[in-house]
LOLOMI-548377 format. One record per residue: x, y negated, z negated of N, C-alpha, C in turn; residue in three letters. Coordinates in nm, 2 decimals. Example, Ala and Ser with C-alpha at 12.3 -4.5 7.8 and 13.67 -1.06 7.14 Angstrom:
# residues 2
+--------+---------+--------+---------+----------+--------+--------+---------+--------+------+
| n.east | n.north |   n.up | ca.east | ca.north |  ca.up | c.east | c.north |   c.up | code |
+--------+---------+--------+---------+----------+--------+--------+---------+--------+------+
|   1.32 |    0.57 |  -0.78 |    1.23 |     0.45 |  -0.78 |   1.32 |    0.33 |  -0.78 |  ALA |
|   1.28 |    0.22 |  -0.71 |    1.37 |     0.11 |  -0.71 |   1.29 |    0.00 |  -0.79 |  SER |
+--------+---------+--------+---------+----------+--------+--------+---------+--------+------+
//
This chain:
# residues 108
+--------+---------+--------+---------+----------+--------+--------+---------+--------+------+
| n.east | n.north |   n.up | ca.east | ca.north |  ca.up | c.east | c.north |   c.up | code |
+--------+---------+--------+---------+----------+--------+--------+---------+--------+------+
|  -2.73 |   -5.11 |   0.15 |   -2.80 |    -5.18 |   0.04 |  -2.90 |   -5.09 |  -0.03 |  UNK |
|  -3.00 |   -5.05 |   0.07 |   -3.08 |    -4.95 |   0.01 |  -3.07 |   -4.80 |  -0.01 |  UNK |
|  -2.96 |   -4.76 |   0.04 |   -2.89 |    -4.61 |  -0.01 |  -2.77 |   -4.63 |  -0.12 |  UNK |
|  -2.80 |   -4.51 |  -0.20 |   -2.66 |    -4.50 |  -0.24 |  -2.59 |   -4.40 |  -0.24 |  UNK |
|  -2.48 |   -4.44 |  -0.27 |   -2.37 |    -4.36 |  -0.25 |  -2.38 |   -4.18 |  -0.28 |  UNK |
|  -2.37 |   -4.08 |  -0.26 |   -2.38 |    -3.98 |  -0.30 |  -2.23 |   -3.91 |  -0.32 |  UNK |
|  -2.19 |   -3.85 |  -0.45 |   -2.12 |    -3.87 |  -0.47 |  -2.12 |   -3.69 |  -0.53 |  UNK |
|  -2.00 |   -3.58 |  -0.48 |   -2.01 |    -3.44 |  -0.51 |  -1.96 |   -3.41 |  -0.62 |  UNK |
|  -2.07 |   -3.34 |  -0.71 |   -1.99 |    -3.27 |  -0.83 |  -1.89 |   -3.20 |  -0.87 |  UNK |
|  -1.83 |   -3.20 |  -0.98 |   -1.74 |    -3.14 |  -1.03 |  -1.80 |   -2.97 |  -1.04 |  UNK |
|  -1.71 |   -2.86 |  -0.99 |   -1.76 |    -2.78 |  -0.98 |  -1.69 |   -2.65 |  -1.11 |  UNK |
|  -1.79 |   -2.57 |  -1.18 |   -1.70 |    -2.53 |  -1.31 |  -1.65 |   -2.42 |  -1.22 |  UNK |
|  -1.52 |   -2.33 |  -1.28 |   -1.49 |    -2.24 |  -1.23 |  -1.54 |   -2.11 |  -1.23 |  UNK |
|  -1.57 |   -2.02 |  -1.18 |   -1.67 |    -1.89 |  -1.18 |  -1.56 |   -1.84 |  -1.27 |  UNK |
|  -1.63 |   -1.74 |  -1.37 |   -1.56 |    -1.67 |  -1.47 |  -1.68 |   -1.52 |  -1.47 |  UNK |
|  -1.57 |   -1.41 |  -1.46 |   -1.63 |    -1.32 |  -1.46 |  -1.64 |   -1.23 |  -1.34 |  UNK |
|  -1.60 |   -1.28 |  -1.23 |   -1.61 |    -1.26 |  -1.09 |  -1.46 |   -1.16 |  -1.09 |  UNK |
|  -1.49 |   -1.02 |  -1.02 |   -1.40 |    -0.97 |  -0.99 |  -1.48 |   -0.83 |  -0.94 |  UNK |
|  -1.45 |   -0.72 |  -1.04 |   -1.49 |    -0.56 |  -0.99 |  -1.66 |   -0.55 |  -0.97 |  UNK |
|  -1.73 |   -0.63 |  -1.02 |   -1.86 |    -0.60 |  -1.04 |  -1.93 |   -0.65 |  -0.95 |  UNK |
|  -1.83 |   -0.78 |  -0.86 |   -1.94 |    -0.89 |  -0.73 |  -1.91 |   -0.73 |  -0.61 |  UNK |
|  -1.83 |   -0.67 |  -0.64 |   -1.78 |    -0.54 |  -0.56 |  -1.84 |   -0.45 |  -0.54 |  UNK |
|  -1.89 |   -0.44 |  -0.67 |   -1.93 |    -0.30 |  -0.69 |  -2.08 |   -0.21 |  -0.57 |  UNK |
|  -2.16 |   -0.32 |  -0.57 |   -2.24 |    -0.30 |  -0.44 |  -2.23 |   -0.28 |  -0.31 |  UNK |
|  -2.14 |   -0.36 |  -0.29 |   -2.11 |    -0.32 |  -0.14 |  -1.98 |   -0.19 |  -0.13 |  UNK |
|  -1.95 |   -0.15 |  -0.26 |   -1.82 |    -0.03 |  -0.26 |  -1.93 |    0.10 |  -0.22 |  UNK |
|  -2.06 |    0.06 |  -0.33 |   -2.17 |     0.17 |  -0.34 |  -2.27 |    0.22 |  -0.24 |  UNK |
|  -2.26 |    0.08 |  -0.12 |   -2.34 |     0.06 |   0.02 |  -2.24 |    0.14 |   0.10 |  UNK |
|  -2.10 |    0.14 |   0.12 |   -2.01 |     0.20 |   0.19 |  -2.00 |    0.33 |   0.18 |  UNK |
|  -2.01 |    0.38 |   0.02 |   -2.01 |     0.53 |   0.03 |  -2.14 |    0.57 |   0.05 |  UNK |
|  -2.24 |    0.53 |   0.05 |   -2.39 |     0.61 |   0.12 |  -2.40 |    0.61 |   0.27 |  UNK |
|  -2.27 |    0.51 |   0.31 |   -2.30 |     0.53 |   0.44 |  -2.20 |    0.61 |   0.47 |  UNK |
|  -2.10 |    0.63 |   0.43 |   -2.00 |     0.72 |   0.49 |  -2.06 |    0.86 |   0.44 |  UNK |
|  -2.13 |    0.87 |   0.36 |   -2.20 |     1.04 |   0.32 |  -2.33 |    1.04 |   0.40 |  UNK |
|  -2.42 |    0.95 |   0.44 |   -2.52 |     0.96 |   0.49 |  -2.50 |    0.99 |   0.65 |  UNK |
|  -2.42 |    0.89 |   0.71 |   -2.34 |     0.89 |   0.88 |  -2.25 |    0.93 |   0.93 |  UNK |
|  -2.14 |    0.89 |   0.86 |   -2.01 |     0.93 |   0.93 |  -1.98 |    1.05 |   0.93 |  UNK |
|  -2.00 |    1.10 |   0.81 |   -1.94 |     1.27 |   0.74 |  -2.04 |    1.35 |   0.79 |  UNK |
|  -2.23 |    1.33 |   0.83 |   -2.28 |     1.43 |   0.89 |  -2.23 |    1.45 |   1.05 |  UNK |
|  -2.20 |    1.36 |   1.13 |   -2.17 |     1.30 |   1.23 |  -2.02 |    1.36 |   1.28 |  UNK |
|  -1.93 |    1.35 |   1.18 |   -1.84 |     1.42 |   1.26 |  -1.79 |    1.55 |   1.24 |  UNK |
|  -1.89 |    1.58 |   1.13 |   -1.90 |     1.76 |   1.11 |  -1.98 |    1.80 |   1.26 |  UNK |
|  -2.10 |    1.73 |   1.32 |   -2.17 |     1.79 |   1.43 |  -2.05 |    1.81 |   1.53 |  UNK |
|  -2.00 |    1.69 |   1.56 |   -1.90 |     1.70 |   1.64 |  -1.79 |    1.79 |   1.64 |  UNK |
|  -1.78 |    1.81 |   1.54 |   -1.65 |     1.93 |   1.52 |  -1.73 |    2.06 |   1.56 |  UNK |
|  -1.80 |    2.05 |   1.54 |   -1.93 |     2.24 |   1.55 |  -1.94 |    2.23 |   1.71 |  UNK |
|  -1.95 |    2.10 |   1.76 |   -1.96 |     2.12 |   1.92 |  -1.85 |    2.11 |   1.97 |  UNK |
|  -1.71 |    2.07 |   1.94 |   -1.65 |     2.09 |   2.01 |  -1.57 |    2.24 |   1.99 |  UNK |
|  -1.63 |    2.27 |   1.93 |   -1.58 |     2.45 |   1.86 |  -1.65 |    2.56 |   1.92 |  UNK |
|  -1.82 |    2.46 |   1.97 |   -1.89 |     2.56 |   2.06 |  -1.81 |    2.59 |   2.17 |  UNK |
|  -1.83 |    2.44 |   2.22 |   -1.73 |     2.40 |   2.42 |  -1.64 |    2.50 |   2.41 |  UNK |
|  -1.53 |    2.51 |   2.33 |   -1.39 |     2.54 |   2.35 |  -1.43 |    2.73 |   2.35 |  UNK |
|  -1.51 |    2.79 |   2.29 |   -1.54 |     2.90 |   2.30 |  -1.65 |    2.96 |   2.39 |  UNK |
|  -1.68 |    2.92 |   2.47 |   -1.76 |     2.97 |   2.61 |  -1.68 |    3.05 |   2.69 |  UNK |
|  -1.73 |    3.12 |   2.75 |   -1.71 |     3.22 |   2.81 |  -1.79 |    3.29 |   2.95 |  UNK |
|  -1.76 |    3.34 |   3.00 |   -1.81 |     3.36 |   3.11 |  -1.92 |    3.50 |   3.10 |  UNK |
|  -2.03 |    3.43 |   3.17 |   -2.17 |     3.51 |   3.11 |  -2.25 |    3.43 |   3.02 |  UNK |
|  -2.17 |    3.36 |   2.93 |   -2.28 |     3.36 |   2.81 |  -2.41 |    3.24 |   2.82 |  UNK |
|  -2.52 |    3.21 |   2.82 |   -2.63 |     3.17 |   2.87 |  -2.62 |    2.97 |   2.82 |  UNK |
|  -2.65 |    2.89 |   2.80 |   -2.60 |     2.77 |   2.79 |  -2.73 |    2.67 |   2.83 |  UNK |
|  -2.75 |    2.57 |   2.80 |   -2.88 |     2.45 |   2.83 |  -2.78 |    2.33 |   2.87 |  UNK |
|  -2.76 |    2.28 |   2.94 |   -2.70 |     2.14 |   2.95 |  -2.73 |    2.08 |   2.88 |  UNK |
|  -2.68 |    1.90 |   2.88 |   -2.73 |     1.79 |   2.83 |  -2.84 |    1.75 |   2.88 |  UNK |
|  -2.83 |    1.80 |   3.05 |   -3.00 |     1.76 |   3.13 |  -3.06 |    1.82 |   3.09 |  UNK |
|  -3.08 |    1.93 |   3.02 |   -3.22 |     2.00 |   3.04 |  -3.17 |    2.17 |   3.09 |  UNK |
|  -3.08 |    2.16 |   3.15 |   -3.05 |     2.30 |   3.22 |  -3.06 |    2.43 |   3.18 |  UNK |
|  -3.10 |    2.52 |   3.27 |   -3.05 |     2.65 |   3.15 |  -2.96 |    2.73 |   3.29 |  UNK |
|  -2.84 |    2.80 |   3.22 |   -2.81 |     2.86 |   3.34 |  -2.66 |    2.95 |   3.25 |  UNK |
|  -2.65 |    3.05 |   3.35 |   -2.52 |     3.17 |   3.29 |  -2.37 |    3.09 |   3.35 |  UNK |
|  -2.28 |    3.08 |   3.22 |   -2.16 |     3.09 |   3.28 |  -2.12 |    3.18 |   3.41 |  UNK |
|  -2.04 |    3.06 |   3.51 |   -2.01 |     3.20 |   3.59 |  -1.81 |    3.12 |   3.63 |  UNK |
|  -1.78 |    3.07 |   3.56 |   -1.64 |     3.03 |   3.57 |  -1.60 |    2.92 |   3.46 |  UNK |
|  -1.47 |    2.95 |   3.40 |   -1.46 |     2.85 |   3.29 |  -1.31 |    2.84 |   3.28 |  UNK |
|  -1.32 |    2.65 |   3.32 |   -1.20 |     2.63 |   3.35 |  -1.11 |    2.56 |   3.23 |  UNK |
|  -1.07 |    2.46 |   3.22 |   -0.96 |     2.43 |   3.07 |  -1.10 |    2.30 |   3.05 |  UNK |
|  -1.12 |    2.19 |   3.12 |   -1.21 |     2.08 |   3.10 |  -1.38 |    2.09 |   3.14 |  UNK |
|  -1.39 |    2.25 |   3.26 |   -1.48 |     2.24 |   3.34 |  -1.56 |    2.36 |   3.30 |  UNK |
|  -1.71 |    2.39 |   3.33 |   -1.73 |     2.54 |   3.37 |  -1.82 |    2.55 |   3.50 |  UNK |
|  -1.79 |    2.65 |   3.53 |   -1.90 |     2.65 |   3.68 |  -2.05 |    2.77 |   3.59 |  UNK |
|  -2.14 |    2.67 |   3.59 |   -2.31 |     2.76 |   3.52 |  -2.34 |    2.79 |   3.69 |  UNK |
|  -2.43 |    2.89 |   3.68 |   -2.52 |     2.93 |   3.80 |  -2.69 |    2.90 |   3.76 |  UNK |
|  -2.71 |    2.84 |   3.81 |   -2.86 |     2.77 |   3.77 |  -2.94 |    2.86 |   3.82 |  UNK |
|  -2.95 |    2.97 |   3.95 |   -3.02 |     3.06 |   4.03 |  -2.92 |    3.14 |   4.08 |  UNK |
|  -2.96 |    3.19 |   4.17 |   -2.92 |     3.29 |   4.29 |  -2.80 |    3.18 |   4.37 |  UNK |
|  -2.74 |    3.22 |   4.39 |   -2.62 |     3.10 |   4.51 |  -2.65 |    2.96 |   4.46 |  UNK |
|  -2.66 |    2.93 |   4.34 |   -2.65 |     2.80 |   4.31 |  -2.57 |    2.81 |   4.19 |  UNK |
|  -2.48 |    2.75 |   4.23 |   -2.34 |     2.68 |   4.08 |  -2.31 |    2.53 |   4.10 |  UNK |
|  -2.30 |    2.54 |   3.97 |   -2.29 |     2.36 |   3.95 |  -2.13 |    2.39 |   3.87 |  UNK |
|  -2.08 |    2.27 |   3.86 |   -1.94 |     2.27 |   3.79 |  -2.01 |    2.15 |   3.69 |  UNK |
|  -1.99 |    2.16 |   3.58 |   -2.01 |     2.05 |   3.48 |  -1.89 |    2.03 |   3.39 |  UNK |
|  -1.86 |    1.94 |   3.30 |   -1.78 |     1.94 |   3.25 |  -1.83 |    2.01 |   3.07 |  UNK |
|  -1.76 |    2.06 |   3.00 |   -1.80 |     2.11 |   2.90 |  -1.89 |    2.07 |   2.82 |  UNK |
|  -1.84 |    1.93 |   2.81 |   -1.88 |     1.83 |   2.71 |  -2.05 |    1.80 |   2.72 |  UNK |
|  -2.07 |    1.85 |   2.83 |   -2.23 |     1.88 |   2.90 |  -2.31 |    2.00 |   2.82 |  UNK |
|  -2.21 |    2.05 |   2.79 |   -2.30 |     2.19 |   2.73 |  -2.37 |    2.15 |   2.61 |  UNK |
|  -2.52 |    2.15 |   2.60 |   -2.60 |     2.13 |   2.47 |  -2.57 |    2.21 |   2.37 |  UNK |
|  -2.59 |    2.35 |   2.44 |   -2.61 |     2.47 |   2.32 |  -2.57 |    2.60 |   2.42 |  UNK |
|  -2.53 |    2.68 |   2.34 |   -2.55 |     2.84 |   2.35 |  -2.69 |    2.93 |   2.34 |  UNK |
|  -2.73 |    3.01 |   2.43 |   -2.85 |     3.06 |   2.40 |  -2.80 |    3.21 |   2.36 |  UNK |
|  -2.88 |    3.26 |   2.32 |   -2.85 |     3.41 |   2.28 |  -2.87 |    3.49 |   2.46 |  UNK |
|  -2.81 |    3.56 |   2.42 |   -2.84 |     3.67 |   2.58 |  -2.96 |    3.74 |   2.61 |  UNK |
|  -3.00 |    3.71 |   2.68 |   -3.13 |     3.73 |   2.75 |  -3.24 |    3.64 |   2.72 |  UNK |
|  -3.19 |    3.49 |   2.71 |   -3.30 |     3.43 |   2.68 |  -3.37 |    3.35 |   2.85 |  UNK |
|  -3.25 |    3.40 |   2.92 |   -3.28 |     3.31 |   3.06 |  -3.40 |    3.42 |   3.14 |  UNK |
|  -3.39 |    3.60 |   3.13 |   -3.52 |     3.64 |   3.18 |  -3.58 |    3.64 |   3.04 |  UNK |
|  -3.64 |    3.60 |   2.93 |   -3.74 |     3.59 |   2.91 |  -3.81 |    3.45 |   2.93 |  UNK |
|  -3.74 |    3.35 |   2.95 |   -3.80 |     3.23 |   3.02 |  -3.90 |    3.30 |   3.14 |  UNK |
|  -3.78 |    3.31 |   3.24 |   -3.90 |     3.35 |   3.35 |  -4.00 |    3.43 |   3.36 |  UNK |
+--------+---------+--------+---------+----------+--------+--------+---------+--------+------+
//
């Protein structure tokens, strides 16, 4: 009695709507694919191009923190020597970086 009926309008049809409701989010996608993705898997290609060329000898930091000389390098693995009679086996994918040669005695 004391409500009424509410009753939904006729709604006009959107005119105009096509390339341009687009065009922002086309413009959000390429900043992100030039901002993230394309720096991102150029790093990755640079590291996996480092891994794959190690060699035995050459000086290396882990992902932990490590620093230590190649002393065996297998197809997925390398054995670093962290000291004197100490070898670890890590998997490549561990290696942070390459150091230049002789940066492990000027550390010490």
């Amino acid at each position: 009695m004391f409500i009424s009926n509410a009753y939904a309008e006729a709604v006009a049809p959107v005119q105009g709507a096509g390339l341009m409701d687009f065009l922002p989010l086309i413009a959000l996608a390429a900043v992100f694919y030039f901002m993230v993705l394309r720096p991102q898997a150029k790093r990755a290609k640079e590291h996996k191009a480092m891994t794959e060329a190690v060699q035995r000898g050459d000086e290396v930091v882990t992902s932990g923190g490590m620093v230590g000389r190649v002393s065996k390098v297998y197809e997925q693995y390398v054995g670093v020597e962290l000291a004197e009679n100490i070898d670890v086996t890590l998997q490549k994918t561990a290696i942070q970086s390459v150091l230049p040669k002789g940066t492990i005695k000027s550390i010490k």
